[in-house]
N, C-alpha and C positions, 0 to 999 in steps of 0.2 A: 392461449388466453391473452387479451389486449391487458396493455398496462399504463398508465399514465405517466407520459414522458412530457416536464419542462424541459425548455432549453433556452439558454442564455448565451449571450456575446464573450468576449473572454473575459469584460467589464463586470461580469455580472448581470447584466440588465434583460429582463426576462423577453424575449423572442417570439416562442410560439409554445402551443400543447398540443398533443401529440398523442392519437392511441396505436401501440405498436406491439410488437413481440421481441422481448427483451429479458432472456435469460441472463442472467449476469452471478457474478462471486465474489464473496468477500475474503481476505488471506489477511492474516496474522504477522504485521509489522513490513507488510508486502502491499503493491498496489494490485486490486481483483480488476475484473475484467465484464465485460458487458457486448454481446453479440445483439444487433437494435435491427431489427428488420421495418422496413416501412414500403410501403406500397408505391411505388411511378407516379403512381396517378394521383394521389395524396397535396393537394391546392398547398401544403405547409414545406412538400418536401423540395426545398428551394433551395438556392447557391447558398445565401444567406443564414439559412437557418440550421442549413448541414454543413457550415463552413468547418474543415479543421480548427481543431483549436476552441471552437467554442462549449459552454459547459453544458452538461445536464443532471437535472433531479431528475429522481423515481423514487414517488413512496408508495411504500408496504402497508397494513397497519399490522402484520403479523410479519412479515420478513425484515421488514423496519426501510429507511431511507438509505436511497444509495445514492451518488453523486459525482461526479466525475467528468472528465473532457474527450472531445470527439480526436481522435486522434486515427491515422493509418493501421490498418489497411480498410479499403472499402470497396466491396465488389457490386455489381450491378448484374442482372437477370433479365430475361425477358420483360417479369413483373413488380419483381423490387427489389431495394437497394438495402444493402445489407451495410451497417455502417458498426464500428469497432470503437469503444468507449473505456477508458481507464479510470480507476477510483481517482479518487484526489490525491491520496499519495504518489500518486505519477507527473504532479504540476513538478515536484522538486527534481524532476530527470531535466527540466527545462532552464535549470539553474548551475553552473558549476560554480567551485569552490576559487578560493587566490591561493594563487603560488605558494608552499611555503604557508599556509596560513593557520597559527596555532592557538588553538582552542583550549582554554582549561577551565574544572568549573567539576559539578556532578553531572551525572550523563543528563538530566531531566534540563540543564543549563548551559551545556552543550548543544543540545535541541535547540532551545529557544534562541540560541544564536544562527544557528544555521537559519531557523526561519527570517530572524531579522537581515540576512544574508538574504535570501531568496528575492526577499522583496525589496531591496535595493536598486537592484537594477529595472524595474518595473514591479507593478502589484498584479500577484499572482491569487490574490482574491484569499489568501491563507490567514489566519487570524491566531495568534497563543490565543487559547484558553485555561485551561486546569493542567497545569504541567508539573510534576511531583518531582520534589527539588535535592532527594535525601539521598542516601548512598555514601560513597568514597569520591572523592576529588579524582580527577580523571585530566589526561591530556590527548589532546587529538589532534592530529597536524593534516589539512586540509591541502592537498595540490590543487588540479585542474578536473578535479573529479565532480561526477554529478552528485548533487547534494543527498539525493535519493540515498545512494550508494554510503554516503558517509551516515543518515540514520540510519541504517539497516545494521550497518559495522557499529555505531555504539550501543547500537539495541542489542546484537549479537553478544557483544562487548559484555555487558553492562546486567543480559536478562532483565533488563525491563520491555517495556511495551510501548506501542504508541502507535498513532491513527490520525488520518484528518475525515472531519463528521462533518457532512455537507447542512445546511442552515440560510436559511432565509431573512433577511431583515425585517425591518418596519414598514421597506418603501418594498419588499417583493424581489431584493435583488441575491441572489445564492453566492455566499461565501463558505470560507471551509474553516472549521474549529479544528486547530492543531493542540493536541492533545499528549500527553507523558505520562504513562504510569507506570508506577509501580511494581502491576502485575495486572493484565484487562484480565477480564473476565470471573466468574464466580464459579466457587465449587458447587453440586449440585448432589445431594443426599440421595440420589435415584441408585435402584438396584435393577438391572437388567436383567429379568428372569424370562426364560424359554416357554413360550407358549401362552404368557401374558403381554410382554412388553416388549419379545426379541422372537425373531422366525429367522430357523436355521437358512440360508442362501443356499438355493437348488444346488447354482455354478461351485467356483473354487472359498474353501472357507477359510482359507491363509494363503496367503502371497507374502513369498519371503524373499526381501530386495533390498538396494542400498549397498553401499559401500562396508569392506569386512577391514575393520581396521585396528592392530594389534601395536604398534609402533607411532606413536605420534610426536610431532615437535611443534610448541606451540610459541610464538617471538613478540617482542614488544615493536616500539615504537624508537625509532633511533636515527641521528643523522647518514650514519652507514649503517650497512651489515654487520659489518665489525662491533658495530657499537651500541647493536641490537640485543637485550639479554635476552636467554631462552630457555625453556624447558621441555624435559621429553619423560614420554610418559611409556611402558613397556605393558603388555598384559602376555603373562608366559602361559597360560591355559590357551587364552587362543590362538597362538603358536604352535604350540604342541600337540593342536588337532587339528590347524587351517595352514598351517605355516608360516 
């Protein structure tokens, strides 16, 4: 099924439109991904308009809007060009952090620095919007790491949430609402019953995988190792039947 694909320069400023095949995904505090097939023969699909680096919108009005930049890998076929598209949480892989560079604040204000980081060194089209400021004070010490890498670690950190939601201005040009909360998403009072609202799967109905782990040790933040506090955590049942 064709879908409606904007694309814009890394500026923002809108380029061309586009109907394409464009499965794509969204992930939870992760940047999702977008497979864009387009035809050869397609009069739009130019140097220009599929340059790396440049963004696109896709809206839904039931899967909702996705948005994000043309990045590697990109194959070609006989008959079209298959090009690889990341959300906007993937702009801050493009960013690393300073040596040495200490952040403190609640995770929600930790965020809003990094973005103000980001976009120092050029504008990466990222925008605060609603960023939730509560919690416990926190310290983060930033190296030569991608920025990406450092929300993910106080999202982890932290169990809060966070997103950048792609958005269009006044004049037509796509920016990204960077976003902090709390907790995304909403519970949902639904009961899944067999034969109304769930159909058992022909295939396997459990896949049991992941790491089995009885033994853990969890570390702070510190000049050294030495100077790192830690804690460890034991589970003796699962020991004493996994090893």
């Amino acid at each position: 099924m064709a879908t409606r694909l904007r694309l814009f320069d890394h500026d923002g400023a809108p380029l061309a439109d586009m109907n394409v095949s464009a499965p794509r995904s969204w992930m939870l505090n992760r940047a999702g991904k977008a497979a864009i097939t387009i035809a050869k023969t397609d009069p739009k699909a130019t140097e220009r308009n599929l340059r790396f680096g440049n963004l696109v919108f896709i809206e839904h009005d039931r899967a909702g809007n996705w948005g994000g930049v043309l990045w590697t890998p990109r194959s070609w076929d006989d008959n079209a060009i298959t090009l690889t598209a990341y959300s906007g949480e993937f702009l801050l892989t493009h960013r690393r952090g300073a040596m040495n560079k200490l952040l403190t604040g609640s995770a929600g204000n930790l965020f809003s620095q990094i973005i103000d980081m980001a976009n120092t060194e050029g504008d990466t089209r990222i925008r605060k919007d609603a960023i939730f400021g509560g919690g416990p004070g926190r310290v983060e010490t930033l190296h030569l790491d991608k920025l990406y890498d450092a929300a993910i670690r106080i999202s982890d950190r932290s169990g809060n949430d966070w997103g950048l939601e792609p958005e269009l201005d006044d004049k037509g040009c796509l920016f990204f609402k960077a976003r902090w909360y709390e907790k995304r998403g909403q519970t949902w009072p639904l009961v899944l019953t067999e034969g109304l609202n769930l159909k058992v799967a022909s295939g396997a109905l459990l896949v049991e995988q992941g790491e089995i782990v009885n033994d853990l040790i969890g570390y702070g933040d510190g000049a050294t190792w030495a100077a790192r506090s830690t804690a460890q955590r034991t589970d003796a049942t699962s020991q004493s039947t996994s090893g």
